[in-house]
Backbone as JSON Lines, residues from 0, in Angstrom:
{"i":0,"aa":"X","n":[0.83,-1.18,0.0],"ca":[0.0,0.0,0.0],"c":[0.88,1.25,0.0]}
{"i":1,"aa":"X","n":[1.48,1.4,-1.08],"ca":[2.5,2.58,-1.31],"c":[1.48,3.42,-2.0]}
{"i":2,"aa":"X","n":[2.59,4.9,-1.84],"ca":[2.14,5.72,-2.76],"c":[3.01,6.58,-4.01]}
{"i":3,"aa":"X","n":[2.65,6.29,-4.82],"ca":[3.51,6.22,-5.83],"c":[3.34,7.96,-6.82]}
{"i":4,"aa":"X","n":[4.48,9.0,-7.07],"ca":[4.06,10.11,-7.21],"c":[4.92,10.22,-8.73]}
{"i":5,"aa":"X","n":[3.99,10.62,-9.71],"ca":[3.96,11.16,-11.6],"c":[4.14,12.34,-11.16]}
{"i":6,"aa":"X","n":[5.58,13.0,-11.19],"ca":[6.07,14.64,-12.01],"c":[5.99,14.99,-13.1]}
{"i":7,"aa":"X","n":[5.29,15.64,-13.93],"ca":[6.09,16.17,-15.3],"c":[5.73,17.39,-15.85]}
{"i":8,"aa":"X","n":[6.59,18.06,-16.55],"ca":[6.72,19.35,-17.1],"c":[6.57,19.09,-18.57]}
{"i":9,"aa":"X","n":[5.94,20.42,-19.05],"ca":[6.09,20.16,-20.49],"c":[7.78,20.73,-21.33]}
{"i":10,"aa":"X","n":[8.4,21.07,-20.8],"ca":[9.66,21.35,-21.53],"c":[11.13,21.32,-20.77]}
{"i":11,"aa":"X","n":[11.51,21.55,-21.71],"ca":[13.55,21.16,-20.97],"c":[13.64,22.32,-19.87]}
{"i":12,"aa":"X","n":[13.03,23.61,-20.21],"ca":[13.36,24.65,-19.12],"c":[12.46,25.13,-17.74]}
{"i":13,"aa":"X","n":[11.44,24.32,-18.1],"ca":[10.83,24.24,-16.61],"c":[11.15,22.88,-15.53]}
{"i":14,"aa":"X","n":[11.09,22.89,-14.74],"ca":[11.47,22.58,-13.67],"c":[10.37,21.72,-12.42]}
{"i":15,"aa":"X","n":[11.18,20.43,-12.52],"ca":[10.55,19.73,-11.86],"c":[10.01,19.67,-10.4]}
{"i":16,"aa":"X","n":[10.72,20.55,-9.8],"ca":[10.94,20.8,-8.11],"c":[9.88,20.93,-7.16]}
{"i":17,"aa":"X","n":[8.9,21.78,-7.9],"ca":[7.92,22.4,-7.2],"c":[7.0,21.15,-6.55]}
{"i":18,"aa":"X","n":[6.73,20.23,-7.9],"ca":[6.11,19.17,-8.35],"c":[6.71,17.85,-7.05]}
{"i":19,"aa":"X","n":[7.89,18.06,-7.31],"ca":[8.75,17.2,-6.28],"c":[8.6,17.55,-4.94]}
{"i":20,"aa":"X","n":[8.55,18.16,-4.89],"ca":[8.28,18.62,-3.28],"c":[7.27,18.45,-2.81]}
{"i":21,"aa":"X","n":[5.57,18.92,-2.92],"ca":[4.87,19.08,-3.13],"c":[4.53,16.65,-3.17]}
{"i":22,"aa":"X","n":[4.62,16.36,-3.71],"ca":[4.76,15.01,-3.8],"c":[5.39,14.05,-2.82]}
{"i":23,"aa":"X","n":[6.57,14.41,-2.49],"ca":[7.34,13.94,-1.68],"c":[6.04,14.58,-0.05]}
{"i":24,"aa":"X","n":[6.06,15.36,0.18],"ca":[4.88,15.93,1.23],"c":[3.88,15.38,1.39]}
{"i":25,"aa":"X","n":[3.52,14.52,0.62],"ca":[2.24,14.32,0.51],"c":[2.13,12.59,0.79]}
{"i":26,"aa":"X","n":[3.43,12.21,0.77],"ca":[3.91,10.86,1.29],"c":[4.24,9.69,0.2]}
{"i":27,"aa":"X","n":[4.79,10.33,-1.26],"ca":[5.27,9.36,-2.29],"c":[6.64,9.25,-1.93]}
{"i":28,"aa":"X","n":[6.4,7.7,-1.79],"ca":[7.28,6.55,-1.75],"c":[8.3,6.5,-2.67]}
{"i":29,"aa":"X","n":[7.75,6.47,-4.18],"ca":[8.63,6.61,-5.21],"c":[8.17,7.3,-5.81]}
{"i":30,"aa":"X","n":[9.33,8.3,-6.64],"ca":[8.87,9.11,-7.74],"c":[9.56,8.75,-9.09]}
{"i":31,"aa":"X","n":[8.01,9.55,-10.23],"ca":[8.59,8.9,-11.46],"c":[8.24,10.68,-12.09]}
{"i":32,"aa":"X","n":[9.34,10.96,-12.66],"ca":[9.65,12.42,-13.44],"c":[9.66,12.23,-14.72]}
{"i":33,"aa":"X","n":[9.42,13.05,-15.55],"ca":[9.66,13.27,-16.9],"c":[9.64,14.54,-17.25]}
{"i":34,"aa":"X","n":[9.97,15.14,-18.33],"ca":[10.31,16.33,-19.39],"c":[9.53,16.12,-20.98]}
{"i":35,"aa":"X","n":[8.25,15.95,-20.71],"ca":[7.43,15.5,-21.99],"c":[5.88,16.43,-22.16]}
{"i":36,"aa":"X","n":[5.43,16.9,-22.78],"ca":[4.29,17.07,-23.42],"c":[3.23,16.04,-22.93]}
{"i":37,"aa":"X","n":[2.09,16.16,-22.08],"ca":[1.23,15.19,-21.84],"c":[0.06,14.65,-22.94]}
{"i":38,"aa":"X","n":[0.76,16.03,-24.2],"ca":[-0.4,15.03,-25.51],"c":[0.67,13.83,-25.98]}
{"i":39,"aa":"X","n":[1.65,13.96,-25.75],"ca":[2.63,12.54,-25.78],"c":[2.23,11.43,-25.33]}
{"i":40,"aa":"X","n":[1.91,10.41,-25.99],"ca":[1.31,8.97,-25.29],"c":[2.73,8.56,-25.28]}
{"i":41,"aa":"X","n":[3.49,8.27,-25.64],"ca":[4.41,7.74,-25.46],"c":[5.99,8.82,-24.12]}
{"i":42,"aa":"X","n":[5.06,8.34,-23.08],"ca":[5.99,8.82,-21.57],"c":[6.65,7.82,-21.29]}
{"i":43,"aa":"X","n":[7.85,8.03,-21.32],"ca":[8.69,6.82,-20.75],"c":[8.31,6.44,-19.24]}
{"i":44,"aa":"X","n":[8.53,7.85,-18.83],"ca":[8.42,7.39,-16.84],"c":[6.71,7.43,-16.35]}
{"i":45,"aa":"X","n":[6.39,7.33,-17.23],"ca":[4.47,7.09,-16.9],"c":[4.9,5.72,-16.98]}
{"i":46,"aa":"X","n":[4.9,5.27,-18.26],"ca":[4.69,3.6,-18.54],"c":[5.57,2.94,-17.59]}
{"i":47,"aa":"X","n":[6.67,3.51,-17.11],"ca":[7.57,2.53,-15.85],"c":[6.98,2.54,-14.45]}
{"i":48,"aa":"X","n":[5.73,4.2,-14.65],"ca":[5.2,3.86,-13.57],"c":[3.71,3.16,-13.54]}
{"i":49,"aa":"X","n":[2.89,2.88,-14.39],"ca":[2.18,2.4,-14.18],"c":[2.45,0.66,-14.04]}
{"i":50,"aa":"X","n":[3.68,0.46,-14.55],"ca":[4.46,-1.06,-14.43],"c":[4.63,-0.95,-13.09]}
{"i":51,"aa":"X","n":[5.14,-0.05,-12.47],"ca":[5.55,-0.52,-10.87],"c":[4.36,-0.62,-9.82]}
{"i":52,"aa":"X","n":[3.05,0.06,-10.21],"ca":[2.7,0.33,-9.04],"c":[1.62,-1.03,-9.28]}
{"i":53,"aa":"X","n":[1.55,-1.11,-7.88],"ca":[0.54,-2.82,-7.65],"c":[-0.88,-2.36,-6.61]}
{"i":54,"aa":"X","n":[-1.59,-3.61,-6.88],"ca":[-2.52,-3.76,-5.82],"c":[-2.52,-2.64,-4.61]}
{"i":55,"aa":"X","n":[-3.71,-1.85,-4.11],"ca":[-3.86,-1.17,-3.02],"c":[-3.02,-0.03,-3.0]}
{"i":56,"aa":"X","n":[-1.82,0.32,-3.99],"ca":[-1.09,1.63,-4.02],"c":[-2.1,2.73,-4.65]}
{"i":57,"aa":"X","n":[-1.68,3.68,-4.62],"ca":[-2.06,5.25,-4.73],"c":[-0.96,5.89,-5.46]}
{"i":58,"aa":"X","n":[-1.65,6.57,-6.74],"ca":[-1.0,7.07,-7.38],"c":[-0.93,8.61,-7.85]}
{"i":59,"aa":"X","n":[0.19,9.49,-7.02],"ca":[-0.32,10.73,-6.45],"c":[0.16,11.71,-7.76]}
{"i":60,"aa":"X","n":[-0.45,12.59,-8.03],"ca":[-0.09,13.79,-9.1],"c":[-0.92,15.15,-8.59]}
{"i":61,"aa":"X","n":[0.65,16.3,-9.13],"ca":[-0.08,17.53,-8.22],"c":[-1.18,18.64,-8.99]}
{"i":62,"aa":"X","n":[-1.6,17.66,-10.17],"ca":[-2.86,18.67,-10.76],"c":[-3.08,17.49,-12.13]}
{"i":63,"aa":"X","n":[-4.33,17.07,-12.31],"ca":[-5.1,16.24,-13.45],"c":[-4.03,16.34,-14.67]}
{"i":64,"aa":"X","n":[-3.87,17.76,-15.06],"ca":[-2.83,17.52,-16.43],"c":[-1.67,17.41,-16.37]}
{"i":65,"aa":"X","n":[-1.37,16.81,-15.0],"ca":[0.09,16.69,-14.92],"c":[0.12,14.87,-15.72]}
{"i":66,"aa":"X","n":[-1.01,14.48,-15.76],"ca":[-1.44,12.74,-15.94],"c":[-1.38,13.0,-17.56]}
{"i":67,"aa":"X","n":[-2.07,14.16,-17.98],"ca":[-2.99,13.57,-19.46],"c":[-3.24,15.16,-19.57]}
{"i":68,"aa":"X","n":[-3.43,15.28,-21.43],"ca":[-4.12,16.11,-21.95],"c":[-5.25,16.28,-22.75]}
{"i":69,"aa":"X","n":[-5.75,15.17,-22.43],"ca":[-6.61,14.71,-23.37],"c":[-7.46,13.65,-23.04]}
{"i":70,"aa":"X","n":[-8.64,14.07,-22.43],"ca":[-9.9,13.46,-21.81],"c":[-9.75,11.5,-22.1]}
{"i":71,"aa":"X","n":[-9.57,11.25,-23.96],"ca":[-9.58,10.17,-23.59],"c":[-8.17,9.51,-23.45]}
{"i":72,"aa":"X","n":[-7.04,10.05,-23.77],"ca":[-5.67,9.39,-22.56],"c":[-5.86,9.38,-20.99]}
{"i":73,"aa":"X","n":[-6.37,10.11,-20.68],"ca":[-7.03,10.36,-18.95],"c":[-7.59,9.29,-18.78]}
{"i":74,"aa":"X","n":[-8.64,8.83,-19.21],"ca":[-9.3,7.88,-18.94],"c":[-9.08,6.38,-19.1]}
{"i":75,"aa":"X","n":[-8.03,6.65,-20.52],"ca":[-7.19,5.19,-20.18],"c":[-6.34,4.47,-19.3]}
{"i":76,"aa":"X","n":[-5.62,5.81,-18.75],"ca":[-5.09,5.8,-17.47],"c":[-5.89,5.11,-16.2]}
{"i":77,"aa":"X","n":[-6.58,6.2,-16.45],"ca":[-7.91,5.64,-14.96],"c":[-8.32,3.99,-15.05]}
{"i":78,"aa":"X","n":[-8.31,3.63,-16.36],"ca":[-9.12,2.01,-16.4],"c":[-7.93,1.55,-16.25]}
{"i":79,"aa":"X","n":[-6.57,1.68,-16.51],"ca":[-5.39,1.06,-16.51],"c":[-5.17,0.29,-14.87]}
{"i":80,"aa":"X","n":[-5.62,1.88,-14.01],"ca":[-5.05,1.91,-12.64],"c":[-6.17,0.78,-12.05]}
{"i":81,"aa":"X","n":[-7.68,1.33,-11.84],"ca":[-8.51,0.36,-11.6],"c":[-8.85,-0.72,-11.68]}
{"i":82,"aa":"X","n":[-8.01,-1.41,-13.19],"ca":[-7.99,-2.45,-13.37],"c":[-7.06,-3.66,-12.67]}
{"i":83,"aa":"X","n":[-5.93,-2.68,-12.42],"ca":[-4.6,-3.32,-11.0],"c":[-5.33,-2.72,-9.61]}
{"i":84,"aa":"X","n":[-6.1,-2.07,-9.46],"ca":[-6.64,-2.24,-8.04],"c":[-6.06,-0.95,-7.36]}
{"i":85,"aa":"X","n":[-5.75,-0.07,-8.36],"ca":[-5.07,1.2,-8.1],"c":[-5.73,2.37,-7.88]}
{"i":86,"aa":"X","n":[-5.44,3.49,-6.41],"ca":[-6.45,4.67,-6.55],"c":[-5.73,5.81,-7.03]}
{"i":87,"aa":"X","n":[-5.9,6.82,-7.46],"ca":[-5.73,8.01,-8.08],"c":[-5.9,9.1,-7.39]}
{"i":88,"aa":"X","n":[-4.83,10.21,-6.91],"ca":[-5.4,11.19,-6.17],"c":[-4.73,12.35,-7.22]}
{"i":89,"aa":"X","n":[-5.17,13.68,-6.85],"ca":[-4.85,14.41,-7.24],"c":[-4.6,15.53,-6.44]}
{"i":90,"aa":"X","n":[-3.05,16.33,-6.02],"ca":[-3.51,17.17,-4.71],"c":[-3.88,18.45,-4.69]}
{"i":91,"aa":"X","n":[-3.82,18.96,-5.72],"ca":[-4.46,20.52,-5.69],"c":[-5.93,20.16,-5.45]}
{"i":92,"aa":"X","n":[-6.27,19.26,-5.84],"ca":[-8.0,18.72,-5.64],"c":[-8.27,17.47,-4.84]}
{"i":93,"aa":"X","n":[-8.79,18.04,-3.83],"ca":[-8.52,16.76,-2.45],"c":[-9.62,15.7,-3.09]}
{"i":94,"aa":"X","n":[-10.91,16.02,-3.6],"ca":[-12.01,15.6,-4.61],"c":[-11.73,14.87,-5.56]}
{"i":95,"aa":"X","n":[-10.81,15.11,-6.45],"ca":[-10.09,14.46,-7.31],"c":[-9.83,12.68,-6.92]}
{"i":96,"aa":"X","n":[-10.48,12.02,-7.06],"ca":[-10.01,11.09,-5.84],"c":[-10.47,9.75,-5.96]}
{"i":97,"aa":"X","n":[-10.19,8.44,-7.11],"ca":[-11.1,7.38,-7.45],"c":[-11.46,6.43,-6.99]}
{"i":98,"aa":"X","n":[-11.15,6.86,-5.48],"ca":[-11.6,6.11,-4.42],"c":[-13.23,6.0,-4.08]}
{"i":99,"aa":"X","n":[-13.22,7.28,-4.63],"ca":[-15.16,7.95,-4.62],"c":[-15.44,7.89,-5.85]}
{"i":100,"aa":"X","n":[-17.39,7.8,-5.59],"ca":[-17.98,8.26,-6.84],"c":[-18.15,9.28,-7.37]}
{"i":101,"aa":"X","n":[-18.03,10.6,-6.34],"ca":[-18.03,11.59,-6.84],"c":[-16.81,12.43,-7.3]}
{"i":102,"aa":"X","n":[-15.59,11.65,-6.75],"ca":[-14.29,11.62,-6.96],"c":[-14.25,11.49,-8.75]}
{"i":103,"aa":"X","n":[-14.3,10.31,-9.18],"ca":[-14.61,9.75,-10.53],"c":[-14.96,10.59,-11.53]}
{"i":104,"aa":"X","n":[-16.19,11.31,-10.85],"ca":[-17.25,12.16,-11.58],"c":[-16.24,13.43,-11.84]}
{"i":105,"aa":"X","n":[-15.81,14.2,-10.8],"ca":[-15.33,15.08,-10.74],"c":[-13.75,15.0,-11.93]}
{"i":106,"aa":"X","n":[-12.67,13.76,-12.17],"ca":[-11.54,13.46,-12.09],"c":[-12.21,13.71,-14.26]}
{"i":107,"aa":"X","n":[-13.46,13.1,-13.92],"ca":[-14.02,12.73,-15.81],"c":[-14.02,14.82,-15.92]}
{"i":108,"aa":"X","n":[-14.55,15.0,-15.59],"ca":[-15.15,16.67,-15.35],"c":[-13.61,17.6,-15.77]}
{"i":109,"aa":"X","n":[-12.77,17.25,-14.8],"ca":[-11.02,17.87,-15.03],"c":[-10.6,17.12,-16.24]}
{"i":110,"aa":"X","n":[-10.92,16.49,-16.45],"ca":[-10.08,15.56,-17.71],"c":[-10.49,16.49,-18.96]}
{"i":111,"aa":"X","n":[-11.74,16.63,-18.76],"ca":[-12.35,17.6,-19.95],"c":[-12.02,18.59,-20.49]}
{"i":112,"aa":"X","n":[-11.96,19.37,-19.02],"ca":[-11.59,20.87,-19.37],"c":[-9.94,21.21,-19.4]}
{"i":113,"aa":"X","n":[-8.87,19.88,-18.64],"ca":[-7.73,19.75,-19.67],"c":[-7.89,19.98,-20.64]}
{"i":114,"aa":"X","n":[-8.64,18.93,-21.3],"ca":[-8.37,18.79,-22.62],"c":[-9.14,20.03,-23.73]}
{"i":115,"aa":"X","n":[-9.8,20.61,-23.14],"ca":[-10.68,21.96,-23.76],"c":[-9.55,23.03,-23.69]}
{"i":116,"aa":"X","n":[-8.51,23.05,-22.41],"ca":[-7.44,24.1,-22.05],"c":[-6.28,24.32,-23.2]}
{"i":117,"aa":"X","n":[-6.29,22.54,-23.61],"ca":[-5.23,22.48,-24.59],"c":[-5.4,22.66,-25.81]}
{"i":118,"aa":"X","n":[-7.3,22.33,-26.36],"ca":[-7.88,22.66,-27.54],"c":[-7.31,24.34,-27.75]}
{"i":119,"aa":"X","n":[-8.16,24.69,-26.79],"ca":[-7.69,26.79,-27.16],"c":[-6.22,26.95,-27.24]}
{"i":120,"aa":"X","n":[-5.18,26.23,-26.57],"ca":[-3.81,26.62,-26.54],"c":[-3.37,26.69,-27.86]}
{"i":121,"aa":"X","n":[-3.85,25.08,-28.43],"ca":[-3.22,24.97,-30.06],"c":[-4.22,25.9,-30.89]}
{"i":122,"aa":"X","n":[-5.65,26.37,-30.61],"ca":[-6.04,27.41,-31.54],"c":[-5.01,28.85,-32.07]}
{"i":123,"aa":"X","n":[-5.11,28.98,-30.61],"ca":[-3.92,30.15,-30.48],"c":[-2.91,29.94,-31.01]}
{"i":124,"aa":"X","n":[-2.54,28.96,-30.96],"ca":[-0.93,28.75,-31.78],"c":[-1.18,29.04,-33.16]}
{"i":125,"aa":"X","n":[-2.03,27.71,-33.91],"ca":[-2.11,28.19,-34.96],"c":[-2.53,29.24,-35.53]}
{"i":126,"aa":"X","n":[-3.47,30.11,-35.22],"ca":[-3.85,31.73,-35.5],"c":[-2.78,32.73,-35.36]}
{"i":127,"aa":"X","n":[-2.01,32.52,-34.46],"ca":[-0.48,33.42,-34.57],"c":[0.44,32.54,-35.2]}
{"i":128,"aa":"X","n":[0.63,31.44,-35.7],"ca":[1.41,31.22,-37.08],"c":[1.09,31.16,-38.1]}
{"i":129,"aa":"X","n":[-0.34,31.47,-38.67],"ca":[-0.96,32.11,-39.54],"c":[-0.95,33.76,-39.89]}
{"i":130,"aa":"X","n":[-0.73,34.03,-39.02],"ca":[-0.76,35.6,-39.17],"c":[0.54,35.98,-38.52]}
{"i":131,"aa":"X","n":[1.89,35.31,-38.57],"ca":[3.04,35.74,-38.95],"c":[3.3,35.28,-40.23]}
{"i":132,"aa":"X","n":[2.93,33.95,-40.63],"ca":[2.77,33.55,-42.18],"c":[2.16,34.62,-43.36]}
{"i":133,"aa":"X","n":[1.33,35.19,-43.07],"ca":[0.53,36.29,-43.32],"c":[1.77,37.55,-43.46]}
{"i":134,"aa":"X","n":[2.22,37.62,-42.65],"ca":[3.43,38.92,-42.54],"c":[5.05,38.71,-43.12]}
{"i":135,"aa":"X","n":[4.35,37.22,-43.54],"ca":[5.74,36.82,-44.67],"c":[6.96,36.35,-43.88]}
{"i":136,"aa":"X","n":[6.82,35.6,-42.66],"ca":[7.67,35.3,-41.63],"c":[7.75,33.82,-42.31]}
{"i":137,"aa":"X","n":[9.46,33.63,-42.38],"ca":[9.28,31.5,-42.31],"c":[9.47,31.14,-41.17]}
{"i":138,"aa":"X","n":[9.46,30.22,-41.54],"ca":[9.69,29.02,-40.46],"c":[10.21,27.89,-40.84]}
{"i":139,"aa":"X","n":[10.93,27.86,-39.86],"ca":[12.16,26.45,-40.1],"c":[13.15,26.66,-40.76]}
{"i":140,"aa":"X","n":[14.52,26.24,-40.49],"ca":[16.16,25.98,-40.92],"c":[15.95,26.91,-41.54]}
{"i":141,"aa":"X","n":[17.17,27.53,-41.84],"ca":[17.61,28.56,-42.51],"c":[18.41,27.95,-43.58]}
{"i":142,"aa":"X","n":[18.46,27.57,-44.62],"ca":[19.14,26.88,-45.63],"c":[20.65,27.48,-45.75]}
{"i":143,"aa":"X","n":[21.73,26.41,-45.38],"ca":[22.87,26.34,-45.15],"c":[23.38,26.62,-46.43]}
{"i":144,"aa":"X","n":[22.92,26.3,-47.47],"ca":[23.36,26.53,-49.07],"c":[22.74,27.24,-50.13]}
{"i":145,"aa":"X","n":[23.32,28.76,-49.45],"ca":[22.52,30.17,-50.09],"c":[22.59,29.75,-51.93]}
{"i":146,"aa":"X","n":[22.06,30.49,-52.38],"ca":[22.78,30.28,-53.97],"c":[24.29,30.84,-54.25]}
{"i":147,"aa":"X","n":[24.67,31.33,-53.29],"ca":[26.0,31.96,-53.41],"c":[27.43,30.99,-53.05]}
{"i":148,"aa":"X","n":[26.75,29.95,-52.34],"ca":[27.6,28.6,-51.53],"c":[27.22,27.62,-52.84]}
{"i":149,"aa":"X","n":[26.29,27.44,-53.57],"ca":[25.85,26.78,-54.27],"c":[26.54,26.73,-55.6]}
{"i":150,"aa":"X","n":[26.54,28.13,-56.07],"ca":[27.62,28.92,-57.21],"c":[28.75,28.62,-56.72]}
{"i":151,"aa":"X","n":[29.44,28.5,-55.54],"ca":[30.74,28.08,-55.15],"c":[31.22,26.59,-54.82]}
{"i":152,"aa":"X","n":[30.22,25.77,-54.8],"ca":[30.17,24.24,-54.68],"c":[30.83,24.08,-56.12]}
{"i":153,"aa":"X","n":[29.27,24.58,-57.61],"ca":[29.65,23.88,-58.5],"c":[31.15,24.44,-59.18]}
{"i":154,"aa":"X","n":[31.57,25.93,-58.81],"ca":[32.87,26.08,-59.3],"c":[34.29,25.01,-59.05]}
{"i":155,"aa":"X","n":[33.91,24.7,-57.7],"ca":[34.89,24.15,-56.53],"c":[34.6,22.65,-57.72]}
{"i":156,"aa":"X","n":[33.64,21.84,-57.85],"ca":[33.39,21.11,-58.37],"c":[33.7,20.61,-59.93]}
{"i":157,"aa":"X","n":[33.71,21.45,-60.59],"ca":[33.77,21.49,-62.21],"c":[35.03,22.07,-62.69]}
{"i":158,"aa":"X","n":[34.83,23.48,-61.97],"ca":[36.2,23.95,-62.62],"c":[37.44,23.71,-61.93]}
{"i":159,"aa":"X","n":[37.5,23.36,-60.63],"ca":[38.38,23.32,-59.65],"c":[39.06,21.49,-60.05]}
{"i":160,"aa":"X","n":[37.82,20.65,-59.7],"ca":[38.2,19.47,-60.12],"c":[38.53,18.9,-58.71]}
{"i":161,"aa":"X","n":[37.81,19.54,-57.61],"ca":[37.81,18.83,-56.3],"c":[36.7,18.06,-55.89]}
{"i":162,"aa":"X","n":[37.69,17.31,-55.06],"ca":[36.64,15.66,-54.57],"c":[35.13,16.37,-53.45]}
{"i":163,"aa":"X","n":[34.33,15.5,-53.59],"ca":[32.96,15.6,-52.66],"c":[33.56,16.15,-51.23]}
{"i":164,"aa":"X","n":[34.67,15.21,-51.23],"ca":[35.31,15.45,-49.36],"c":[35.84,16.71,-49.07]}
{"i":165,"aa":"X","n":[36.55,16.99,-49.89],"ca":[37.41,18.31,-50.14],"c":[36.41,19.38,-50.09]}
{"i":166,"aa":"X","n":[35.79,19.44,-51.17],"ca":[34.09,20.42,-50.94],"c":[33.74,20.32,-49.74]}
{"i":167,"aa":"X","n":[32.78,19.39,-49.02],"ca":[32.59,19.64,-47.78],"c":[33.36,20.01,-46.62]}
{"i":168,"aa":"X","n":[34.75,19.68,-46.78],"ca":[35.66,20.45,-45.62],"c":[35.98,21.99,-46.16]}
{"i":169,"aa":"X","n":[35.66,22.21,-47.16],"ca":[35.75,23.28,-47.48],"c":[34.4,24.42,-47.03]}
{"i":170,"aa":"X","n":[33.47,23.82,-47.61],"ca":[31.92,24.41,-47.04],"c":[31.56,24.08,-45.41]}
{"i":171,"aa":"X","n":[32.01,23.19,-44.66],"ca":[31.83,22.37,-43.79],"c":[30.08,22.07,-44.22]}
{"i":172,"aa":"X","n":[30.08,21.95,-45.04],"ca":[28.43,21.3,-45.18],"c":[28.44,20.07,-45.37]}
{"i":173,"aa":"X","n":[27.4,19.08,-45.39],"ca":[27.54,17.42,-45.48],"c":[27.17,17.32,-46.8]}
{"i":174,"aa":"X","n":[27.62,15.85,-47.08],"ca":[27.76,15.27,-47.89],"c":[26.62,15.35,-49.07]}
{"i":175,"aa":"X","n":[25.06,14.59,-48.01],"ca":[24.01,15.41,-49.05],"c":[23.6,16.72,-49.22]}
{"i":176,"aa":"X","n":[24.18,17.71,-48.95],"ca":[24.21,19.08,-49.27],"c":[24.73,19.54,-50.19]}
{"i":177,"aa":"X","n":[25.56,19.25,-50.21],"ca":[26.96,19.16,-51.3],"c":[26.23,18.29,-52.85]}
{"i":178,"aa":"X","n":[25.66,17.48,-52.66],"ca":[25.45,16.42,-53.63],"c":[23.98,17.25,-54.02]}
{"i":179,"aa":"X","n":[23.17,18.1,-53.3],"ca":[21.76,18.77,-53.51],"c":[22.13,19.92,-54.39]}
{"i":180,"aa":"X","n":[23.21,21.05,-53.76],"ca":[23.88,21.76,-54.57],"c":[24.52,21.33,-56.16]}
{"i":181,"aa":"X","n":[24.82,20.62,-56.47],"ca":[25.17,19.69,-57.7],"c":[24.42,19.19,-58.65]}
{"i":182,"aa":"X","n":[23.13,18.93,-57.58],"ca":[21.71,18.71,-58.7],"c":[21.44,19.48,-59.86]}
């Protein structure tokens, strides 16, 4: 009858601590951390933790979307845990809690409006990369082989009479770059 505590952040520069602490307080036994996106089904330290935890444990997280972003990953979770005999708490929400029925009710209720939180997030995203698209902004890599590196590949190449290798230590560009420029 352990209690077993899920950290995670959505990116490399936030910080697990708060989460850790906050968990550890609350009386987890073991903790399982990650650095992932919760629309990510594929969590490494979720899936090691839902492998570890057994019969009669408790599985503590310090807010619903720290689990899931998305009503029905939430809920797969939930049948995952219930099905090993596992309860679910949540501690910003003492309610949160699948020990109860109204716990349940409430845990389906947060799962939702996760997942409604994250619907508007990506609206927003895409509407402001539409309308920097709109303002003639790119996006993505900056192409390493201006036409001016390109004009200097095929000189280096034709008139020069130097090898692929030689070119690229020369450009430091790779091999299929070199060979794209040449096309």
């Amino acid at each position: 009858m352990a209690s077993v505590g899920y950290a995670r952040v959505s990116s490399r520069g936030q910080s697990l601590e708060v989460q850790r602490e906050r968990l550890n307080a609350a009386g987890a036994e073991k903790l399982f951390e990650e650095k992932r996106s919760g629309v990510d089904a594929k969590r490494p330290a979720l899936h090691r933790c839902l492998e570890y935890i057994r019969e009669g444990d408790t599985l503590l997280v310090t807010k619903v979307d720290r689990m899931a972003r998305s009503a029905g990953d939430f809920h797969a979770i939930l049948k995952k845990l219930a099905e090993k005999g596992v309860g679910f708490k949540a501690l910003d929400d003492a309610e949160a809690d699948t020990t109860t029925r109204s716990g349940k009710l409430l845990l389906g209720i947060l799962a939702l409006i996760a997942e409604f939180e994250n619907d508007i997030r990506r609206e927003r995203q895409m509407d402001g990369i539409a309308r920097a698209r709109a303002k003639g902004t790119k996006f993505g890599r900056k192409a390493k082989a201006t036409e001016e590196v390109v004009a200097r590949i095929r000189a280096m190449r034709h008139e020069q009479e130097r090898t692929i290798a030689e070119i690229m230590a020369a450009t430091g560009l790779s091999k299929a770059s070199v060979y794209r420029a040449l096309a």
